[in-house]
C-alpha positions as semicolon CSV with decimal commas, in nm:
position;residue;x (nm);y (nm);z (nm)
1;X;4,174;14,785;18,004
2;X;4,066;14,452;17,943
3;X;4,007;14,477;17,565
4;X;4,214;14,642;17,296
5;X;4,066;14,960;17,217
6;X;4,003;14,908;16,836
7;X;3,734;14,556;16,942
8;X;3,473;14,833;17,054
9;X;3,452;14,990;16,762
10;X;3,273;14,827;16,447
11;X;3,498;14,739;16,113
12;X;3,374;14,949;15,805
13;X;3,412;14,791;15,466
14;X;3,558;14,994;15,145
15;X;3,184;14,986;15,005
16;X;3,088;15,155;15,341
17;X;3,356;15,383;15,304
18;X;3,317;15,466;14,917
19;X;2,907;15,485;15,009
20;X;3,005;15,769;15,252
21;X;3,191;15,943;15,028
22;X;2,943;15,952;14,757
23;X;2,707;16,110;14,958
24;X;2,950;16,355;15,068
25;X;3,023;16,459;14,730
26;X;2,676;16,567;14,674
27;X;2,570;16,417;14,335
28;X;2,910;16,460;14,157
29;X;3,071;16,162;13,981
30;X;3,299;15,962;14,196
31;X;3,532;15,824;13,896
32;X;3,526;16,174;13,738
33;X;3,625;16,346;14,107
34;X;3,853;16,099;14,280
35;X;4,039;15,843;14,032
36;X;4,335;15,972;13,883
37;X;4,403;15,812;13,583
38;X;4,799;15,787;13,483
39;X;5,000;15,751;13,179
40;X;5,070;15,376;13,274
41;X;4,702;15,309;13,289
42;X;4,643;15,292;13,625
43;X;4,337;15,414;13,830
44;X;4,427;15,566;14,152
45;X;4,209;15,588;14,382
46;X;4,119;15,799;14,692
47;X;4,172;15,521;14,932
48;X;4,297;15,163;14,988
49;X;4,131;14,889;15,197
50;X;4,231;14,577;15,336
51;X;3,904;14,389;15,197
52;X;4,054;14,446;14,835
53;X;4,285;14,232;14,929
54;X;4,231;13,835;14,840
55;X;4,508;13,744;15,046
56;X;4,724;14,021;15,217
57;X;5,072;14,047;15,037
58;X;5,394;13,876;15,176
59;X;5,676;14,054;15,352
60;X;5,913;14,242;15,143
61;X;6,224;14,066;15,077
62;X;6,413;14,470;15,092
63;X;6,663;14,560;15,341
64;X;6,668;14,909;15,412
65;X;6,858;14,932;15,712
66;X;7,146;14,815;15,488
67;X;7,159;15,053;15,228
68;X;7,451;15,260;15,160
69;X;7,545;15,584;15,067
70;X;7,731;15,591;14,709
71;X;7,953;15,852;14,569
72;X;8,036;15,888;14,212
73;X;8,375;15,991;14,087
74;X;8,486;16,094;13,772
75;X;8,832;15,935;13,747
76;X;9,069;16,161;13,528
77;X;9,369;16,060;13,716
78;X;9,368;15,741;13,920
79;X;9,608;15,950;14,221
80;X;9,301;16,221;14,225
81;X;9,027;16,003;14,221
82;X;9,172;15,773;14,505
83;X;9,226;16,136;14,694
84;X;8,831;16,243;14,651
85;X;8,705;15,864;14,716
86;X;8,924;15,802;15,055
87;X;8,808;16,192;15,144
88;X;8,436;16,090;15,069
89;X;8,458;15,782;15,268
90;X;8,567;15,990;15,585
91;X;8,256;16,207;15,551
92;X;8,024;15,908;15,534
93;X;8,019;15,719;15,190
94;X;7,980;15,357;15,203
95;X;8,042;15,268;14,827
96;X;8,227;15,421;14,577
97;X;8,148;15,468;14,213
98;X;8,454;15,484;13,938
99;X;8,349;15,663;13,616
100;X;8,693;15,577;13,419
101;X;8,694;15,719;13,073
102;X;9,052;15,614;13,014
103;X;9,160;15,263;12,996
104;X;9,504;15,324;13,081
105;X;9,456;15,444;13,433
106;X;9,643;15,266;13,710
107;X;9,398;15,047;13,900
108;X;9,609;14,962;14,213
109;X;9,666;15,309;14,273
110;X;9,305;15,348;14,221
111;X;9,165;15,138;14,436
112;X;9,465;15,184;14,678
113;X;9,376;15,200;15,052
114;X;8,982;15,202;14,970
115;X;8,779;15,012;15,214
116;X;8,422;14,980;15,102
117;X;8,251;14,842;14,789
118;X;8,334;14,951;14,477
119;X;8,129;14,990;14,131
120;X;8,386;15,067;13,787
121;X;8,200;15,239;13,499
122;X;8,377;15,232;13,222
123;X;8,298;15,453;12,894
124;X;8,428;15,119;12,687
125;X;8,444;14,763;12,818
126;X;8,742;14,589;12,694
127;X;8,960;14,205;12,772
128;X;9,225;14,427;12,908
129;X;8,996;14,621;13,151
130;X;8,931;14,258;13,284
131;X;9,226;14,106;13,300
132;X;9,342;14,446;13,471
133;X;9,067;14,399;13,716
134;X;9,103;14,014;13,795
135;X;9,495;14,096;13,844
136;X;9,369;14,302;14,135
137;X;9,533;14,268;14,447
138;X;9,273;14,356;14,659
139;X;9,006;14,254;14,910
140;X;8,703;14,467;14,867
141;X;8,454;14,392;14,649
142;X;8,467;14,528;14,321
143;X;8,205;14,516;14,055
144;X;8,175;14,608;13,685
145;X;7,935;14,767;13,473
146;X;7,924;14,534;13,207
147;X;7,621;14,607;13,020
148;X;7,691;14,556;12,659
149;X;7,271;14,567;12,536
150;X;7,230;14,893;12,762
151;X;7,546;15,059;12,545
152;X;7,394;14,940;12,250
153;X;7,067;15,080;12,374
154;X;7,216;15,447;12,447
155;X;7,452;15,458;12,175
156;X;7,292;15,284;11,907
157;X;7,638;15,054;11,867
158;X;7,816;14,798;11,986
159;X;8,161;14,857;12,184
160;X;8,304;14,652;11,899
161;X;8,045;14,416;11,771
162;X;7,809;14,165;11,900
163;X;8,026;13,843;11,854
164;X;8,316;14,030;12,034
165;X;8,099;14,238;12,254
166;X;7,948;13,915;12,434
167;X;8,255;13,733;12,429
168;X;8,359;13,966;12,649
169;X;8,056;13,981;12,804
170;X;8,126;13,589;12,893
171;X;8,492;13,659;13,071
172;X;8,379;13,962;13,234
173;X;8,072;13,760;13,412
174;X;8,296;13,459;13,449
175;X;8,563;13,692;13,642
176;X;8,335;13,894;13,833
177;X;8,040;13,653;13,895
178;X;7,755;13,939;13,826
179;X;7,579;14,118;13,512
180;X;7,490;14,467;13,553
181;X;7,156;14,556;13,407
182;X;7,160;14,948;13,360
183;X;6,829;15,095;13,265
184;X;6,841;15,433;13,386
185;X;6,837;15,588;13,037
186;X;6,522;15,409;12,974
187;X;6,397;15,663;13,261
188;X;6,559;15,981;13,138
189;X;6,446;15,933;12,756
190;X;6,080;15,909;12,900
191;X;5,971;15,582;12,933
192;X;5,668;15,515;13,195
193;X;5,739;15,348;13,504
194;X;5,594;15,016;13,347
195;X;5,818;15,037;13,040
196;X;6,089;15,082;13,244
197;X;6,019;14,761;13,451
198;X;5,954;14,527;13,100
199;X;6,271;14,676;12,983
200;X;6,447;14,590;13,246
201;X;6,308;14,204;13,269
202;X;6,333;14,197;12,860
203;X;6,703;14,342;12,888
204;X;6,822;14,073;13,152
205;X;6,661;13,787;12,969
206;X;6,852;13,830;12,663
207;X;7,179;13,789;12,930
208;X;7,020;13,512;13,038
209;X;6,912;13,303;12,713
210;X;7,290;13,358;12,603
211;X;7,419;13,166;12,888
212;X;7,140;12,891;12,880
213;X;7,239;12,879;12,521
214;X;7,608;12,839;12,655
215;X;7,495;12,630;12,952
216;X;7,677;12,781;13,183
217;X;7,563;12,778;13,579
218;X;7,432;13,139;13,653
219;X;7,329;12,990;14,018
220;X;7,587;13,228;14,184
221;X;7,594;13,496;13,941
222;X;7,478;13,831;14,138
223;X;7,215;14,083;13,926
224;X;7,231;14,417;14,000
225;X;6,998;14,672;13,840
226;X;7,121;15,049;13,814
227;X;6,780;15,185;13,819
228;X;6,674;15,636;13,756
229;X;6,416;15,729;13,998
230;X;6,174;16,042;13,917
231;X;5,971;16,229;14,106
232;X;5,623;16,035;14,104
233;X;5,699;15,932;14,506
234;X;5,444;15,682;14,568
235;X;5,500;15,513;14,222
236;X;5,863;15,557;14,247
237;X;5,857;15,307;14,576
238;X;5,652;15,059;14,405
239;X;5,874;15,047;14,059
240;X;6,152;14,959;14,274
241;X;5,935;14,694;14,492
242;X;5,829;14,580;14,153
243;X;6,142;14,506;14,018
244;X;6,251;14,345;14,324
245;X;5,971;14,116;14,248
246;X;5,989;14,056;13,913
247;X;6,353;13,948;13,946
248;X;6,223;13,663;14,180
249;X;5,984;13,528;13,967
250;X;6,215;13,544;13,673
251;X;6,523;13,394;13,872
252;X;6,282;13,118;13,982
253;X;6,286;13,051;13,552
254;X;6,679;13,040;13,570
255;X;6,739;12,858;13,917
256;X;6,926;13,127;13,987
257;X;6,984;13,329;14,327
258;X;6,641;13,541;14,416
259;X;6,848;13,790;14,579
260;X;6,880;14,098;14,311
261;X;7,094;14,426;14,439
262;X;6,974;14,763;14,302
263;X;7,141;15,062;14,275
264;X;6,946;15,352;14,250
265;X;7,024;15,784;14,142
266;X;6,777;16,054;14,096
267;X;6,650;16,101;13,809
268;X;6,802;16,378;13,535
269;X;6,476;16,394;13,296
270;X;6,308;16,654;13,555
271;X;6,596;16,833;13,664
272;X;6,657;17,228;13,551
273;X;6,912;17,459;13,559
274;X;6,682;17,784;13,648
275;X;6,590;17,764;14,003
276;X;6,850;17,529;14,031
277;X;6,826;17,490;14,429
278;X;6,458;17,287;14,370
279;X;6,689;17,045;14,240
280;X;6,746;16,968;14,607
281;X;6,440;16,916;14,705
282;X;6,385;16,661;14,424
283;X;6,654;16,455;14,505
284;X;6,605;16,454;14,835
285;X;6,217;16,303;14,794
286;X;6,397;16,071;14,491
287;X;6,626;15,962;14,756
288;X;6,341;15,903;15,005
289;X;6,168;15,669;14,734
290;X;6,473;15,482;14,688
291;X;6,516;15,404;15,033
292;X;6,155;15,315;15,127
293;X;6,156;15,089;14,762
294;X;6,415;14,903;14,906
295;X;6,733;15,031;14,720
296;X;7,049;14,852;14,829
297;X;7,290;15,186;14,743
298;X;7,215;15,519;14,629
299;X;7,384;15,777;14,489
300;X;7,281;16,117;14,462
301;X;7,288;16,346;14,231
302;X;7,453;16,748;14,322
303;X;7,237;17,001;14,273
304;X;7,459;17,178;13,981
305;X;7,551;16,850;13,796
306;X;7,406;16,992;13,489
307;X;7,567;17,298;13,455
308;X;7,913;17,309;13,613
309;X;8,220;17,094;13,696
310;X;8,256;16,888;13,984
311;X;8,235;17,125;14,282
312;X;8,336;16,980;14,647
313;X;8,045;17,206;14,807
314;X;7,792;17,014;14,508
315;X;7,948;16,693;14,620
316;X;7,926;16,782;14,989
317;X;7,542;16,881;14,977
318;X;7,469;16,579;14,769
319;X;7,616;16,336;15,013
320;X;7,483;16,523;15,339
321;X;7,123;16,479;15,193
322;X;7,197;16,089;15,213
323;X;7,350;16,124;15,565
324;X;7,059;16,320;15,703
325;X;6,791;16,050;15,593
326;X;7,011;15,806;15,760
327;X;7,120;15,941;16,079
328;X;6,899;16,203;16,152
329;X;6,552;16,096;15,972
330;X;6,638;15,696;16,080
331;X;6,549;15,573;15,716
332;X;6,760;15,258;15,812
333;X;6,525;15,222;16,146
334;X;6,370;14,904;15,980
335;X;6,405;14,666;15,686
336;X;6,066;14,683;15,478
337;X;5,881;15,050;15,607
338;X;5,641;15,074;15,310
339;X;5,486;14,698;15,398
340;X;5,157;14,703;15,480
341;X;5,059;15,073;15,313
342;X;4,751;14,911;15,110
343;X;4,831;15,204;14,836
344;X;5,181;15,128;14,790
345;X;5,144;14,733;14,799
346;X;4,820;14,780;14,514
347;X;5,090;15,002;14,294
348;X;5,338;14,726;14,333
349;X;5,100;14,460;14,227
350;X;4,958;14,661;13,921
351;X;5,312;14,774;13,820
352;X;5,431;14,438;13,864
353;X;5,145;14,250;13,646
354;X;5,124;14,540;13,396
355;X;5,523;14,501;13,302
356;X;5,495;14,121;13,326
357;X;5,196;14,173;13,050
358;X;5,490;14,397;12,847
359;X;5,783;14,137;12,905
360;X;5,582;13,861;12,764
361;X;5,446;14,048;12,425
362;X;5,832;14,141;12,388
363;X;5,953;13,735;12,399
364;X;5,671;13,681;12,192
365;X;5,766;13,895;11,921
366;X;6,113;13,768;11,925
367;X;6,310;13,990;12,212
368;X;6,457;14,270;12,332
369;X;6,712;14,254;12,100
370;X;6,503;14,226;11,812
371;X;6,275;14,530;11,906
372;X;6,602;14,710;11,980
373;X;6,651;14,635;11,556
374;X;6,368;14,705;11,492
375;X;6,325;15,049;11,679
376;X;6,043;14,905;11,889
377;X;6,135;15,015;12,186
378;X;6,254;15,338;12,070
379;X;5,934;15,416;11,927
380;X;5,738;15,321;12,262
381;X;5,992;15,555;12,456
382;X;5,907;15,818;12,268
383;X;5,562;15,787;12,206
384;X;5,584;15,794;12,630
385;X;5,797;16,107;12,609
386;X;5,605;16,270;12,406
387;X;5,298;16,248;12,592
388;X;5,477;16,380;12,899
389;X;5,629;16,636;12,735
390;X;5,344;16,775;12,601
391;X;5,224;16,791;12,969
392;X;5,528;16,936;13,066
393;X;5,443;17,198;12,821
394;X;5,066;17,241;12,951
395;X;5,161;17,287;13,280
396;X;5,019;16,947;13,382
397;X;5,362;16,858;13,484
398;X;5,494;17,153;13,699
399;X;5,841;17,204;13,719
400;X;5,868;17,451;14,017
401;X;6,056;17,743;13,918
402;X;6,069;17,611;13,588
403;X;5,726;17,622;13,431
404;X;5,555;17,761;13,711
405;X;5,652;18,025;13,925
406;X;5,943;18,110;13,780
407;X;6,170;18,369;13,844
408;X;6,219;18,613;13,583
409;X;6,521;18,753;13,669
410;X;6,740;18,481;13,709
411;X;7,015;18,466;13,506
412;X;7,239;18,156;13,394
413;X;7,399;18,256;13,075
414;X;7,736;18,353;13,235
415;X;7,673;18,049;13,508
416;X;7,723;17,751;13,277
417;X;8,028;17,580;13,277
418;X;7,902;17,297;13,011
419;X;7,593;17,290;12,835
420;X;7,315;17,122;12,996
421;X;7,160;17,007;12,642
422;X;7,082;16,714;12,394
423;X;7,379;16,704;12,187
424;X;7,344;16,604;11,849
425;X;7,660;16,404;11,749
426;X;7,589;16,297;11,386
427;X;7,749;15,966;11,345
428;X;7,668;15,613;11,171
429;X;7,475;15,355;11,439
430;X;7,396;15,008;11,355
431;X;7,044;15,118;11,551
432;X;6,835;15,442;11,656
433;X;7,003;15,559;12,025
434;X;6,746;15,564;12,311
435;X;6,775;15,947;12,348
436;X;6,808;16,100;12,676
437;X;6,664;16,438;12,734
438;X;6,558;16,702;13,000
439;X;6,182;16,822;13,021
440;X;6,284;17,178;13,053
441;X;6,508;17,208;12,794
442;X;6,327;17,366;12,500
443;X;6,226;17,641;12,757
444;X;6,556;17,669;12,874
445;X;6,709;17,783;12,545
446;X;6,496;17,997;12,482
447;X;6,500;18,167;12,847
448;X;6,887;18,238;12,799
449;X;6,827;18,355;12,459
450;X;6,638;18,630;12,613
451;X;6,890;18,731;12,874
């Protein structure tokens, strides 16, 4: 053939195309029939054209057929952690995640032997978890969560306060050359997918303003974002494009490196504990978002994480799901796979302005600290919750197994090795906690009530 195929037919324009379908849907209303309208505010509609376009968008800066497969460890003793890190490492994880709850732990042993990336979460950061972690004798690279404003955001304190807090704040950025930006809970207490993204811009900035303030040279320092990702699959791909996005144009503000790395898990707002093998199947199309967003590691989530201990089979399934999209689905085949999908490059756009629109009106009204004060942000969370709670509880959310289709004879009472709840620690807090909690959990309690 001596001309591609697609020259002999003629181009049809999105009015041709929206024309066509007007007519097909025989005198009903187009907006009323076909445009979803979401909780962010955004219009969805039943197709995407190139003409829409004013100029078509650059190439993604994401490199998916880098992204790695996380596990997370709860370290109780540093001996049995290194064990059940070096073990997950032989069956395919690429980056290890240290939950340490106890400052004591030995941190050569460890880290002992480990030969891939490695994230410590700490319940508390302290000077002597830093100087233990700069006395390191080790190659590998090693970063911190060392998020004071996202503690303050979950706990509603400070580790100690905010003059110590960001002092060491200062060292810990100085030793490890990176600020960690968690803003999963924003996710799991509810927040929209725009919220999220201003949050997440807002949160940073205040890091960033400190060490302007200080002028100190952030043109090395590395950003990572810890990012939740729910179940909304198309919008879940363009939050994390977003973000990747944002960061550049707010990096551009700071001179500082464009590159951002985010970490992604699945979401724990829309997870249940009846029908508890769905929660597969969410993670696995949470995963699936991350990947095709661009995440730079993931770790999943097990399928019984609510409701029991640490199981090796839980741990097993959760990393397997990981391994399959990567060496059996090829979701590391190429670097940016949703470029060039109209619908997920107009998401990323609208996401993108709507949370820049957010970011600004919060440094207007004097930061994300000062909303934090002020309960702001709490308010908007749960003024977000709400909402999706109360379709949660009309069914407009569905919750397979869970609110629909459930099964009535499933029993969990004698199943639950910790309770899968909001618990209600009463306690003094300089500010209101951004609470995190489950969809299903009302109906929940009162299912195993009933048993």
């Amino acid at each position: 053939m001596s001309k591609p195929l697609f020259q002999r037919f003629k181009g049809v324009s999105s009015k041709e195309w929206k024309q066509k379908i007007q007519v097909d849907l025989k005198g009903a209303d187009y907006n009323k029939a076909l445009i979803w309208k979401t909780s962010e505010g955004i219009d969805v509609k039943p197709f995407y054209h190139s003409d829409e376009f004013e100029t078509l968008p650059n190439t993604s800066k994401s490199e998916a057929t880098k992204w790695k497969i996380s596990q997370s460890i709860d370290v109780n003793e540093a001996y049995k952690a290194n064990t059940l890190a070096k073990d997950a490492i032989k069956k395919g994880a690429e980056h290890v995640i240290f939950n340490i709850s106890d400052q004591e732990n030995n941190l050569e042993e460890l880290v002992s032997g480990i030969n891939v990336p490695i994230h410590i979460n700490p319940d508390k950061l302290s000077l002597q978890l830093i100087n233990k972690l700069s006395n390191l004798k080790s190659n590998i690279k090693i970063s911190l969560n060392n998020d004071i404003i996202g503690n303050l955001g979950k706990t509603g304190n400070w580790y100690h306060n905010i003059t110590k807090d960001h002092e060491i704040f200062e060292k810990s950025v100085k030793q490890s050359n990176q600020i960690y930006i968690d803003l999963s809970h924003y996710q799991n207490a509810g927040a929209n997918n725009i919220q999220q993204l201003a949050y997440a811009m807002a949160h940073c900035n205040e890091y960033l303003n400190y060490f302007e303030y200080k002028t100190t040279s952030l043109n090395e320092v590395d950003v990572i974002f810890n990012v939740a990702v729910g179940s909304n699959y198309f919008f879940e791909i363009g939050k994390i494009r977003a973000l990747r996005l944002l960061w550049t144009t707010l990096s551009e503000t700071y001179n500082m490196n464009k590159h951002c790395t985010i970490t992604t898990t699945p979401s724990r707002r829309n997870k249940t504990i009846y029908d508890y093998n769905v929660n597969m199947l969410r993670t696995t199309t949470e995963c699936m978002s991350s990947v095709l967003g661009g995440a730079n590691i993931i770790c999943n989530q097990p399928y019984n994480e609510l409701f029991q201990e640490s199981t090796e089979f839980g741990e097993r399934i959760s990393r397997n799901q990981l391994l399959i999209l990567k060496k059996e689905s090829y979701f590391d085949a190429v670097n940016n796979p949703s470029d060039g999908s109209y619908y997920i490059e107009n998401l990323t756009i609208q996401l993108s302005t709507k949370a820049l629109e957010v970011f600004k009106n919060i440094e207007a009204n004097g930061g994300f600290l000062k909303q934090l004060k002020e309960g702001t942000i709490q308010r908007k969370i749960k003024e977000s919750a709400a909402k999706e709670q109360e379709d949660f509880d009309n069914c407009k959310i569905t919750l397979l197994g869970t609110n629909k289709y459930p099964n009535l004879a499933d029993k969990m009472k004698n199943t639950l090795d910790k309770k899968p709840f909001l618990k209600v620690i009463k306690r003094k807090t300089l500010i209101e906690p951004i609470v995190q909690k489950r969809l299903s959990e009302k109906l929940e309690i009162n299912r195993l009530k009933e048993e």
